[in-house]
C-alpha positions in Angstrom: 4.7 83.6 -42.9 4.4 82.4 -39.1 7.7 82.1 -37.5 8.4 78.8 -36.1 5.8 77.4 -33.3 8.3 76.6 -30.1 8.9 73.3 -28.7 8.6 73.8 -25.1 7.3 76.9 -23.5 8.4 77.3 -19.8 7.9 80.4 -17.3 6.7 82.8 -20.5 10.1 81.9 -22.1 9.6 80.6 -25.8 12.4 77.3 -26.0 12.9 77.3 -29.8 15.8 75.0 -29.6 18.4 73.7 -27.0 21.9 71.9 -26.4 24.5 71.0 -24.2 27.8 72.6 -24.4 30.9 70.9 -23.0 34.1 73.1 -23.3 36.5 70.6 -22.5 40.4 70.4 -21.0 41.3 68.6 -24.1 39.5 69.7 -26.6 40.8 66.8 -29.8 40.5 63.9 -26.5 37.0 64.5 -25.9 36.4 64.9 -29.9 37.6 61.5 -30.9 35.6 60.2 -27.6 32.4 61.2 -28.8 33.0 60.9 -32.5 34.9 57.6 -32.9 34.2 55.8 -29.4 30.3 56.6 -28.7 30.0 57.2 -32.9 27.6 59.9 -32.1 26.8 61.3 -36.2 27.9 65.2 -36.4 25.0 67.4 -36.6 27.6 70.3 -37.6 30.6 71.7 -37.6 32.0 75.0 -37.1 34.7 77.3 -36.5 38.8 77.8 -37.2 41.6 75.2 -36.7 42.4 76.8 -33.7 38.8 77.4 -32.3 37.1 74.4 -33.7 33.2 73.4 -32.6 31.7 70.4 -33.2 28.0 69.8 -33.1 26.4 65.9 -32.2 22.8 64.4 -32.2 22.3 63.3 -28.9 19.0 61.5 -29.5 16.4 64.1 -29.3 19.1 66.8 -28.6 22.8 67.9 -29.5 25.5 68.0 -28.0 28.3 70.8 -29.0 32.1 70.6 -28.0 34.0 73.9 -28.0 35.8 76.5 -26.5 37.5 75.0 -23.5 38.5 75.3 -19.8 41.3 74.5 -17.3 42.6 71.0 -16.8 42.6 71.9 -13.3 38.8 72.7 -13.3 37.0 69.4 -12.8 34.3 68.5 -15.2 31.0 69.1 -13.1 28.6 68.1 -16.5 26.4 64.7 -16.4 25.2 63.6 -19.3 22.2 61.1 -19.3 21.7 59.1 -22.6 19.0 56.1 -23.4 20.1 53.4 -25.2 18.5 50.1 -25.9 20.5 47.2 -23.7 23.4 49.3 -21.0 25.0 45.7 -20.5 25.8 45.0 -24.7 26.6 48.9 -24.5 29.5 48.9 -21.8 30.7 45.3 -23.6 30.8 47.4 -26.8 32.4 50.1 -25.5 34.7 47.7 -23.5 35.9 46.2 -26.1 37.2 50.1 -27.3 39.1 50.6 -24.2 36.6 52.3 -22.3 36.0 51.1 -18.7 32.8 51.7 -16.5 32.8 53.2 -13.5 29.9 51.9 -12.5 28.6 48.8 -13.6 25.0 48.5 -14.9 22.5 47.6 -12.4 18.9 48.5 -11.7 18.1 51.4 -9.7 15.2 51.9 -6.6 13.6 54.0 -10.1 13.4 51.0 -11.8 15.7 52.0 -15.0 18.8 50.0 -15.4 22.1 52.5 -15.1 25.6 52.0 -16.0 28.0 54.9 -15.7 31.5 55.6 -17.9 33.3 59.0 -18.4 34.7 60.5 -21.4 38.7 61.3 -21.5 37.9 64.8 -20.0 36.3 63.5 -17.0 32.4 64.2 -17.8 30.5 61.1 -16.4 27.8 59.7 -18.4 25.1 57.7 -17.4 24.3 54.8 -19.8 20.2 54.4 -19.5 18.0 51.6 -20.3 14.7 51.5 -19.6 12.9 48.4 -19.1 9.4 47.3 -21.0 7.4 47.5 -17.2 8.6 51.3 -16.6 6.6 53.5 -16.5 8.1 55.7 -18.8 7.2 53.6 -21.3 4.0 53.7 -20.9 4.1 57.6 -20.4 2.6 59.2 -24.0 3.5 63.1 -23.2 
């Protein structure tokens, strides 16, 4: 049997899979953000009760929460994710509690950003992008 054929393949090194890890200042905070606010479905879960991890889809990634760090460290983690309309998103979410930061508007790029953070201070950037862009015409 063959073993897997990799996904990307950059500077000789094989990418077989990847993810973004958050290890956030309050871990159940940031949990419920992602889980019950954004509703992201759980890829996988993992760990003890006191060490838990949680594993999201994140579109054509994951996303894993665990471990954690100092309150007192800032967050320095940007997360970019696509969705279909930014202005019915930030309504949606809105209407959960969450304000923007940022307001959606369309940048010099062309793509139409709005911007919110999760409870542990991680901003993410709310991405739409329009029928014209060219990254919708761009097949790779």
């Amino acid at each position: 049997m063959l073993p897997p054929a990799p996904l990307a393949k950059m500077g000789g090194v094989e990418i077989l899979s990847s993810r973004v890890l958050l290890h956030p200042a309050d871990h159940q905070a940031t949990l419920a953000f992602y889980r019950d606010v954004l509703g992201l479905g759980i890829a996988r879960e993992f760990g003890t009760d006191d060490h838990p991890g949680t594993v999201f889809f994140l579109g054509g990634g994951l996303l894993e929460i665990s471990g954690s760090r100092p309150a007192a460290e800032p967050s320095s983690l940007m997360l970019w994710l696509q969705v279909r309309d930014v202005h019915a998103e930030l309504q949606r979410l809105a209407g959960l509690g969450v304000e923007a930061i940022r307001e959606a508007r369309t940048e010099p790029w062309g793509l139409v950003e709005g911007w919110i953070e999760d409870p542990d201070g991680t901003r993410i950037v709310l991405v739409q992008v329009p029928a014209e862009h060219p990254l919708r015409r761009d097949q790779r």
